[in-house]
mmCIF file as Biopython writes it, N, C-alpha, C and O atoms, coordinates in Angstrom:
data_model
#
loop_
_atom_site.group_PDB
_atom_site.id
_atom_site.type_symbol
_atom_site.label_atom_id
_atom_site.label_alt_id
_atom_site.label_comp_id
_atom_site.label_asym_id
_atom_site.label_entity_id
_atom_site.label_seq_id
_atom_site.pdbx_PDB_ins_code
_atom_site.Cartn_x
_atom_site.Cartn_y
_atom_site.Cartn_z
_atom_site.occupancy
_atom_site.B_iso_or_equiv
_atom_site.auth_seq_id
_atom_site.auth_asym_id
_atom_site.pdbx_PDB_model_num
ATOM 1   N N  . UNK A ? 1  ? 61.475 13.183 -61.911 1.0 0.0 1  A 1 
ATOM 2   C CA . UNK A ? 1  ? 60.782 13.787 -63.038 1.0 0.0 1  A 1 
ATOM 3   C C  . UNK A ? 1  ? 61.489 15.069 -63.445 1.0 0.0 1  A 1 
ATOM 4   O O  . UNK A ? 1  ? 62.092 15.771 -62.633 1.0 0.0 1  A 1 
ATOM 5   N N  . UNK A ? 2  ? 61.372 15.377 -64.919 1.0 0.0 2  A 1 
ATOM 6   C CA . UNK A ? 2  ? 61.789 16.859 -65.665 1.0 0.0 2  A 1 
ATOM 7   C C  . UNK A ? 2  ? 61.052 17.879 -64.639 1.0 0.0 2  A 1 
ATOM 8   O O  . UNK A ? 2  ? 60.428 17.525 -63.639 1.0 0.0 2  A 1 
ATOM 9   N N  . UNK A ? 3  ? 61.220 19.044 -65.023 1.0 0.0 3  A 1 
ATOM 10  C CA . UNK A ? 3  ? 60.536 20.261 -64.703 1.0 0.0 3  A 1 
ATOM 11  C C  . UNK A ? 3  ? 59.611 20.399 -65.631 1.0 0.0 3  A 1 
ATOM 12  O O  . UNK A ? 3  ? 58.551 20.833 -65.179 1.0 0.0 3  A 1 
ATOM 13  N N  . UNK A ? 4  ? 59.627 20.148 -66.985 1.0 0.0 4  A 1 
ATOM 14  C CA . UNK A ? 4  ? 58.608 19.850 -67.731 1.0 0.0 4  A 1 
ATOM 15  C C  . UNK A ? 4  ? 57.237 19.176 -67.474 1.0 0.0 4  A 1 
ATOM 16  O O  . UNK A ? 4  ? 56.112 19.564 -67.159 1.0 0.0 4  A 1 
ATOM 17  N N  . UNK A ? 5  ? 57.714 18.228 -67.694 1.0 0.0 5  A 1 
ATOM 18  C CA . UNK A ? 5  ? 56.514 16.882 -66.925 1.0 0.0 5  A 1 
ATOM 19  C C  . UNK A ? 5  ? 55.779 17.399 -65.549 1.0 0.0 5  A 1 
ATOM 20  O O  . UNK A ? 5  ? 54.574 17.401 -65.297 1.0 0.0 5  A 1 
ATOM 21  N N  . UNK A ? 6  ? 56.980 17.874 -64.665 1.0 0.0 6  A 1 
ATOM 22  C CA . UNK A ? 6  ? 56.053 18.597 -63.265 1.0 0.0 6  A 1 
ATOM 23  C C  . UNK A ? 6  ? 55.090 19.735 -63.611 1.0 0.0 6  A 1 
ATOM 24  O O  . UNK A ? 6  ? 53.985 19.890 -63.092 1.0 0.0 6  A 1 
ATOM 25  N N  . UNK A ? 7  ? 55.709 20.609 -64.668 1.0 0.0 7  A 1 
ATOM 26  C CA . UNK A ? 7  ? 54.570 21.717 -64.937 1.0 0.0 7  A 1 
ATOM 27  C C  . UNK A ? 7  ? 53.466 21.030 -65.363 1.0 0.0 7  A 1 
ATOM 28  O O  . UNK A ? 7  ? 52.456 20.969 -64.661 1.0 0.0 7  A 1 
ATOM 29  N N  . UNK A ? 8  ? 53.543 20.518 -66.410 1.0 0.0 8  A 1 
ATOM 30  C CA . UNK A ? 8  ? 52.376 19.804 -67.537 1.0 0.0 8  A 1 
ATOM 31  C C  . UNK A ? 8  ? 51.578 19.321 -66.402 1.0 0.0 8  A 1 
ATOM 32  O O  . UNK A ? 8  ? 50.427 19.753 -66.350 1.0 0.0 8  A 1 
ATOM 33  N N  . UNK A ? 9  ? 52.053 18.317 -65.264 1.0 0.0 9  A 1 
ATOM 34  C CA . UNK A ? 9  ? 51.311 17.728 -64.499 1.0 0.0 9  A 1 
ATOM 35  C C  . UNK A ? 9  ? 50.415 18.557 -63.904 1.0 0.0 9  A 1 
ATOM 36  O O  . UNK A ? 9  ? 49.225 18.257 -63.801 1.0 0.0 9  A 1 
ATOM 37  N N  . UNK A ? 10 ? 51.123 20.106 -63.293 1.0 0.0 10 A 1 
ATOM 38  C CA . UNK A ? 10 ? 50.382 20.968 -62.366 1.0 0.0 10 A 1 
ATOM 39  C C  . UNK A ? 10 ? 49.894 21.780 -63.172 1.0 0.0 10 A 1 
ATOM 40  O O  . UNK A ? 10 ? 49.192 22.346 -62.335 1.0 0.0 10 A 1 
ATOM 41  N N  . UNK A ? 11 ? 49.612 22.470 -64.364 1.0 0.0 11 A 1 
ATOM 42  C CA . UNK A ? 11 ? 48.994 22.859 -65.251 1.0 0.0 11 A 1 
ATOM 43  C C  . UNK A ? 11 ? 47.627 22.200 -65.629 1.0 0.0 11 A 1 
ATOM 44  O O  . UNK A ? 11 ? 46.706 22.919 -66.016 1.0 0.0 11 A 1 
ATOM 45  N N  . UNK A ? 12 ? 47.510 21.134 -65.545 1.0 0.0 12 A 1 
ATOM 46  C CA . UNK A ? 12 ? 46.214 19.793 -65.608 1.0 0.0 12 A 1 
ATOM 47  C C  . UNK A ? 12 ? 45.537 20.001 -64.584 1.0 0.0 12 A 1 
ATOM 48  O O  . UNK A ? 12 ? 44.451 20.574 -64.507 1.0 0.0 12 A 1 
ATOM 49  N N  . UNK A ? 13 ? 46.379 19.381 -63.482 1.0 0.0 13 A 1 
ATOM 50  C CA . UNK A ? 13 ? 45.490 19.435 -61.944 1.0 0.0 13 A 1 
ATOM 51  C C  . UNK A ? 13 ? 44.349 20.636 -62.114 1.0 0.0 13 A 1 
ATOM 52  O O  . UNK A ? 13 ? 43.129 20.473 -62.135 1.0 0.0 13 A 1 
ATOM 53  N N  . UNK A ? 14 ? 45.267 22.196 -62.259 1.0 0.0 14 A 1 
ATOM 54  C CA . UNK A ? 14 ? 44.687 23.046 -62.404 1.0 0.0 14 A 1 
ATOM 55  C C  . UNK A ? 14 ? 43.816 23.540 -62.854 1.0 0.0 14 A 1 
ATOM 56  O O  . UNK A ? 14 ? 42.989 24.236 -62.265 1.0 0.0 14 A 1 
ATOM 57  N N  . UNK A ? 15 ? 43.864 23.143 -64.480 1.0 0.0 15 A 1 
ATOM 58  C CA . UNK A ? 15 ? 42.723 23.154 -65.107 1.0 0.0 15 A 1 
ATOM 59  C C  . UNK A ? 15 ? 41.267 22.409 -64.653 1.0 0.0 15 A 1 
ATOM 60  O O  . UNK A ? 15 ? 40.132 22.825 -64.885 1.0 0.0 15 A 1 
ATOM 61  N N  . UNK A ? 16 ? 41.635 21.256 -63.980 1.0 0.0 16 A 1 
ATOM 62  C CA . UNK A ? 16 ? 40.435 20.009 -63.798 1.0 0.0 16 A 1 
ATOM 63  C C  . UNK A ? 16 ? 40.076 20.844 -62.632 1.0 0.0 16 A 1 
ATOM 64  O O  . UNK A ? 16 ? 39.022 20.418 -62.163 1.0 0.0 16 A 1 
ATOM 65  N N  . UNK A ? 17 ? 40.506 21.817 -62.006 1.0 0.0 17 A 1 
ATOM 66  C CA . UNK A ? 17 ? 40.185 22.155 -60.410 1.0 0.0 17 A 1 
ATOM 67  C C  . UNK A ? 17 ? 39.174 23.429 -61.104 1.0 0.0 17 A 1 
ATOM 68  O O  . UNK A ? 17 ? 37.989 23.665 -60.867 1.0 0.0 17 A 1 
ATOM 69  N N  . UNK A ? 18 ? 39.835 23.916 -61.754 1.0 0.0 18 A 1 
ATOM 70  C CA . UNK A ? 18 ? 39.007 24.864 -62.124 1.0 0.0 18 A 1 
ATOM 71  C C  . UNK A ? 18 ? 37.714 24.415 -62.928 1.0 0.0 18 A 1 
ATOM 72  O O  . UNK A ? 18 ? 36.620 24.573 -62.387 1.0 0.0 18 A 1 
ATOM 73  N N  . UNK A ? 19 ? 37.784 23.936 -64.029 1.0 0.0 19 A 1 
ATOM 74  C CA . UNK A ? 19 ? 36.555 23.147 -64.934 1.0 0.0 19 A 1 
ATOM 75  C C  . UNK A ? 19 ? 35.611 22.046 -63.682 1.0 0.0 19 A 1 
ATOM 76  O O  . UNK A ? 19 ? 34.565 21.541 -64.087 1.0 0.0 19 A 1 
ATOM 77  N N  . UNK A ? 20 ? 36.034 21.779 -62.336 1.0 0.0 20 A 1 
ATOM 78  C CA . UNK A ? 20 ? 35.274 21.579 -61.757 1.0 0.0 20 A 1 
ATOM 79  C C  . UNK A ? 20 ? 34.322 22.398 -61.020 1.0 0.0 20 A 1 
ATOM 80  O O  . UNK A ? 20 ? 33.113 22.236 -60.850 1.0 0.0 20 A 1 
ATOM 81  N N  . UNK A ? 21 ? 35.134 23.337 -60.607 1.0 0.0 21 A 1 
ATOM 82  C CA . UNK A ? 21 ? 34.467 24.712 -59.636 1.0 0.0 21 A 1 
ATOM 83  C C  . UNK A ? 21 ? 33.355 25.271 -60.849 1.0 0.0 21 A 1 
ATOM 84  O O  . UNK A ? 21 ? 32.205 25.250 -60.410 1.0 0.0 21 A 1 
ATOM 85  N N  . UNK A ? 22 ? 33.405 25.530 -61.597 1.0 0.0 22 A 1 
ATOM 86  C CA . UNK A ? 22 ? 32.630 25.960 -62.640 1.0 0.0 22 A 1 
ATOM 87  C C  . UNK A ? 22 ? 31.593 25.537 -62.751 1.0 0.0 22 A 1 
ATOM 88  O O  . UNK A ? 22 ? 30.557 26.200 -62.778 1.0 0.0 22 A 1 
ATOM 89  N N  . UNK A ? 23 ? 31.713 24.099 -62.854 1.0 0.0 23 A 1 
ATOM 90  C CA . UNK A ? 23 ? 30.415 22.908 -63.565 1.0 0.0 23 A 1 
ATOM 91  C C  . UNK A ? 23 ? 29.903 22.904 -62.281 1.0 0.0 23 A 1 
ATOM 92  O O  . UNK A ? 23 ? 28.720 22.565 -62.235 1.0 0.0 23 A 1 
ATOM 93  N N  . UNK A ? 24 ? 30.400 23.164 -61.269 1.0 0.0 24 A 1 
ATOM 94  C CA . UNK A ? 24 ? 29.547 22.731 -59.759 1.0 0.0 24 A 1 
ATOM 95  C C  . UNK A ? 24 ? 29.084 24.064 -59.524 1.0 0.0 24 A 1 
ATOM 96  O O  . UNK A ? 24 ? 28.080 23.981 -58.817 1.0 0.0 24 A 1 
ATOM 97  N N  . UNK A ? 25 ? 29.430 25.582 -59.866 1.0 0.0 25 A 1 
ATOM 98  C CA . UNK A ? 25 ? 28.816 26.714 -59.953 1.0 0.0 25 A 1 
ATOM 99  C C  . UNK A ? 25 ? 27.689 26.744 -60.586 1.0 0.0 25 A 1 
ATOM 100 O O  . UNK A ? 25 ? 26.730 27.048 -59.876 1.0 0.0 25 A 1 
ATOM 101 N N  . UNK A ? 26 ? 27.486 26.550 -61.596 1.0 0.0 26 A 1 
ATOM 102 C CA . UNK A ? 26 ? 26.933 26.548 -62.755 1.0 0.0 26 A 1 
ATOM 103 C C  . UNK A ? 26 ? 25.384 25.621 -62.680 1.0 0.0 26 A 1 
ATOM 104 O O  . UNK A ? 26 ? 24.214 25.878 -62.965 1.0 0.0 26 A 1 
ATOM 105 N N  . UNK A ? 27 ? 26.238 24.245 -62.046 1.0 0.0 27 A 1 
ATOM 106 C CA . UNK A ? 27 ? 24.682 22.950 -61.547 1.0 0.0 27 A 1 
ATOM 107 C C  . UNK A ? 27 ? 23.664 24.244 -60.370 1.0 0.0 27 A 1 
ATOM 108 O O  . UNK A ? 27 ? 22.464 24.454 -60.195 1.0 0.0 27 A 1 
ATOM 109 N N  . UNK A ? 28 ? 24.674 24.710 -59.922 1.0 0.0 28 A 1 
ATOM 110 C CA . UNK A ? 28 ? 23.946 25.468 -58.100 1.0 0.0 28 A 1 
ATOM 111 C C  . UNK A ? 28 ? 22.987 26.314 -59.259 1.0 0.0 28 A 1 
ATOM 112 O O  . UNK A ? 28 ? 21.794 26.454 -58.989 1.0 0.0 28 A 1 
ATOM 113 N N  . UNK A ? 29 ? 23.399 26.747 -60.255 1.0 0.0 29 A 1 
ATOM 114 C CA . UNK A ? 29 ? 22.843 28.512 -60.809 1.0 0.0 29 A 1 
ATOM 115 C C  . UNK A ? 29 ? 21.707 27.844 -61.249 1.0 0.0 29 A 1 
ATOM 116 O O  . UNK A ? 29 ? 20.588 28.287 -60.989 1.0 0.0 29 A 1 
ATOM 117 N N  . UNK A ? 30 ? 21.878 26.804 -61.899 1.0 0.0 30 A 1 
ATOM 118 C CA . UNK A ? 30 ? 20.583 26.079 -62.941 1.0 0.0 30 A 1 
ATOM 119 C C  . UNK A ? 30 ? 19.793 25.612 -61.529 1.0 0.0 30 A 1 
ATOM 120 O O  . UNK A ? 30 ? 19.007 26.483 -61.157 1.0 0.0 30 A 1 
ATOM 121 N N  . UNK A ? 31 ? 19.817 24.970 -61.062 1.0 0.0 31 A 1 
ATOM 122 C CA . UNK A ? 31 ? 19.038 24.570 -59.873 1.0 0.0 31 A 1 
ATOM 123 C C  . UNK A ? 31 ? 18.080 25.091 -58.994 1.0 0.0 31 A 1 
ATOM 124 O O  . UNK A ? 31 ? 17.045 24.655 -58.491 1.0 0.0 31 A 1 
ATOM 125 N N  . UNK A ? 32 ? 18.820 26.332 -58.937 1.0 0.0 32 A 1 
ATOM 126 C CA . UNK A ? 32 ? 17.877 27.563 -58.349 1.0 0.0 32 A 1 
ATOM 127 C C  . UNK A ? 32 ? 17.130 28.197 -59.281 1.0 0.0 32 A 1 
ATOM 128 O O  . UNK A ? 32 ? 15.997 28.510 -58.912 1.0 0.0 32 A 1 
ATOM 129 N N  . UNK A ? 33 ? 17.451 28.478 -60.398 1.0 0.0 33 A 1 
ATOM 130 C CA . UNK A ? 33 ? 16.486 28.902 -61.862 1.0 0.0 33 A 1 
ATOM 131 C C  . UNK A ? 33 ? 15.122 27.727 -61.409 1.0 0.0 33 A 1 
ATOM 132 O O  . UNK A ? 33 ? 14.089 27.938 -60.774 1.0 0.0 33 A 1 
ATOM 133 N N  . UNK A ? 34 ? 15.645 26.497 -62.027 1.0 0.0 34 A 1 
ATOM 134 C CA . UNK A ? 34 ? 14.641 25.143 -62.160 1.0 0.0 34 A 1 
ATOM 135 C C  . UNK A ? 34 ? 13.809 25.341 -61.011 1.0 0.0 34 A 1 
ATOM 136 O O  . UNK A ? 34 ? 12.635 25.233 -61.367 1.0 0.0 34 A 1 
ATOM 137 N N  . UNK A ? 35 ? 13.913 25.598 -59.711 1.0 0.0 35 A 1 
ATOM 138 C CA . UNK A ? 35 ? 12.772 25.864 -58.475 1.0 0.0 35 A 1 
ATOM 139 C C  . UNK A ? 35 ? 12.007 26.875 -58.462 1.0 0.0 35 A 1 
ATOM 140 O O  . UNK A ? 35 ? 10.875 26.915 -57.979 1.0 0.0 35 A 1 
ATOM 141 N N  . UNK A ? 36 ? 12.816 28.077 -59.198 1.0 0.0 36 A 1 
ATOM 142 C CA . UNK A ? 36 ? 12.376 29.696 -58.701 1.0 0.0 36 A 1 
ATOM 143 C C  . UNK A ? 36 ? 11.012 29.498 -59.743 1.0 0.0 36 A 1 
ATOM 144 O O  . UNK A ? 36 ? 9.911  29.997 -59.507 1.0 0.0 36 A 1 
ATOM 145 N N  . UNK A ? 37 ? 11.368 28.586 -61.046 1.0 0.0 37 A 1 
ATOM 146 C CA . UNK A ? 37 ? 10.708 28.299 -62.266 1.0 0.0 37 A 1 
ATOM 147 C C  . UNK A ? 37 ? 9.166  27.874 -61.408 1.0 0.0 37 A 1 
ATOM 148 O O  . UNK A ? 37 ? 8.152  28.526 -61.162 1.0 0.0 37 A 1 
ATOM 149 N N  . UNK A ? 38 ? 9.544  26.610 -61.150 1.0 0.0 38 A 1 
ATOM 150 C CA . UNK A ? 38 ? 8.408  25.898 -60.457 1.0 0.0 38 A 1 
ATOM 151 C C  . UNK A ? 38 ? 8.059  26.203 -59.291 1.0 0.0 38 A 1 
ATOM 152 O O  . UNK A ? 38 ? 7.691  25.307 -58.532 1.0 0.0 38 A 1 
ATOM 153 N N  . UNK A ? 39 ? 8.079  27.037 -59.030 1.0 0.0 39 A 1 
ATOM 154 C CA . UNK A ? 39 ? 7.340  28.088 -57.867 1.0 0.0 39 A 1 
ATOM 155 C C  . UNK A ? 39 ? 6.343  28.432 -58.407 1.0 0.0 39 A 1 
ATOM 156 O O  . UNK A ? 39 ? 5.161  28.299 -58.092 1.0 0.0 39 A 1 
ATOM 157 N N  . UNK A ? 40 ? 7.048  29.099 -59.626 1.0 0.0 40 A 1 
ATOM 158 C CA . UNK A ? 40 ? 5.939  30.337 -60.247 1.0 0.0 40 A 1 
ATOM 159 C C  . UNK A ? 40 ? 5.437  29.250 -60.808 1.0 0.0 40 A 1 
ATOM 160 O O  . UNK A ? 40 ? 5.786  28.766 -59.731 1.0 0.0 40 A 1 
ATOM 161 N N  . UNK A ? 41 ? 4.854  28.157 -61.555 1.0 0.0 41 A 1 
ATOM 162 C CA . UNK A ? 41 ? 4.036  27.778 -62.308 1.0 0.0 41 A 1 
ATOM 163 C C  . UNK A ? 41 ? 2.964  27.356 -60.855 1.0 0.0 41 A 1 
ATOM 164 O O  . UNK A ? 41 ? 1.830  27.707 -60.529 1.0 0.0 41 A 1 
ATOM 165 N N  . UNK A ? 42 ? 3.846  26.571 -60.333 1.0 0.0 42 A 1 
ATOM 166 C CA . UNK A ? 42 ? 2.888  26.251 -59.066 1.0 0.0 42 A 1 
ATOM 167 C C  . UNK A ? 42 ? 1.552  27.153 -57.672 1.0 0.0 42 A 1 
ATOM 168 O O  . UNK A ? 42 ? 0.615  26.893 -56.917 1.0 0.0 42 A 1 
ATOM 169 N N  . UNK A ? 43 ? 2.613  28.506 -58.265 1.0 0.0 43 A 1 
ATOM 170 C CA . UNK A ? 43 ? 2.204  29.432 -57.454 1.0 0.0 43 A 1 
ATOM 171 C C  . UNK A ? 43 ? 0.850  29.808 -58.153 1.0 0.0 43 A 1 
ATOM 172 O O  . UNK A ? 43 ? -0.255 29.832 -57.611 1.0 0.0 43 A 1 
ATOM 173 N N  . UNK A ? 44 ? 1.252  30.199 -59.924 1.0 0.0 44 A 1 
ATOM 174 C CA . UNK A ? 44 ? -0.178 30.098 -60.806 1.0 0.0 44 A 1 
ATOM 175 C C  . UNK A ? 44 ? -0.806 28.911 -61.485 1.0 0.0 44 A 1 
ATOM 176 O O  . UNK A ? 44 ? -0.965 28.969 -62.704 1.0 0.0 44 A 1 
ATOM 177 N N  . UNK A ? 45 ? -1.109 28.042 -60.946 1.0 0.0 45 A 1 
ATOM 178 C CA . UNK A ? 45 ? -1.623 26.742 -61.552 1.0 0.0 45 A 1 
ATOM 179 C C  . UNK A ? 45 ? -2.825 27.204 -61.918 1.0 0.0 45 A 1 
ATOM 180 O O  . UNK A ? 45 ? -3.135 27.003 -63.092 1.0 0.0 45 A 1 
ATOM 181 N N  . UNK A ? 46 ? -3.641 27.811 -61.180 1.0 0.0 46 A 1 
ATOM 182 C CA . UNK A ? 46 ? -5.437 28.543 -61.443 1.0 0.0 46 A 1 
ATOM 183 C C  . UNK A ? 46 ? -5.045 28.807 -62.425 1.0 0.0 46 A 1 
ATOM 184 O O  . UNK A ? 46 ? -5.747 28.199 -63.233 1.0 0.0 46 A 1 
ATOM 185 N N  . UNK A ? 47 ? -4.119 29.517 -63.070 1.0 0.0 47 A 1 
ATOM 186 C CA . UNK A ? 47 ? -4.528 30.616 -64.571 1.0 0.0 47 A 1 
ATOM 187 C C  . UNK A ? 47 ? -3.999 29.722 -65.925 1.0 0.0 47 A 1 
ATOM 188 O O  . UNK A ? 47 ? -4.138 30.128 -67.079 1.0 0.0 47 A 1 
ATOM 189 N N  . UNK A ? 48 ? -3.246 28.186 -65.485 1.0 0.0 48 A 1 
ATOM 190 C CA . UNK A ? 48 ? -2.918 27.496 -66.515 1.0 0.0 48 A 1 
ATOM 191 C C  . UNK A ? 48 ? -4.594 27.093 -66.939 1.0 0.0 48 A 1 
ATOM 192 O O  . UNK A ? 48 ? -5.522 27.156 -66.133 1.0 0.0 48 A 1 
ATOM 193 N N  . UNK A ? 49 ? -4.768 26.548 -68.816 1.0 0.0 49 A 1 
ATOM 194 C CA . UNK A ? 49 ? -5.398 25.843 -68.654 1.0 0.0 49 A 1 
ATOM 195 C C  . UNK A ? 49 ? -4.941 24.286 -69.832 1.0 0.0 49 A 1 
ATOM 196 O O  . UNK A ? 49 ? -4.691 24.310 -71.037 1.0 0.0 49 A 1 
ATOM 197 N N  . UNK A ? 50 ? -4.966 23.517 -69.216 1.0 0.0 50 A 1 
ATOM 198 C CA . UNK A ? 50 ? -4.362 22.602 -69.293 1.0 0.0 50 A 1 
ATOM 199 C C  . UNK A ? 50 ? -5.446 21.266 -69.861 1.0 0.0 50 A 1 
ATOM 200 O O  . UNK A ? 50 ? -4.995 20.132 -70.025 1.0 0.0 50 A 1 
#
């Protein structure tokens, strides 16, 4: 292979490594929001009225 083609190749990898770490950061951040959420509704269910 060029030196070209090898960068382009490892330039990709890179990107996908990173745009993964992110989206899997990101699922953890929302996840813990979504529970901390339903704590608190659960915690006040008495004061809903529904």
């Amino acid at each position: 292979m060029n030196e070209k083609t090898y960068k382009l190749i490892r330039n990709t990898a890179v990107g996908n490594l990173v745009i993964g770490i992110v989206t899997l950061l990101s699922g953890i951040a929302i996840g813990i929001l979504l529970i901390v959420s339903g704590a608190r509704l659960f915690k006040n269910k008495s004061g809903l009225m529904i």
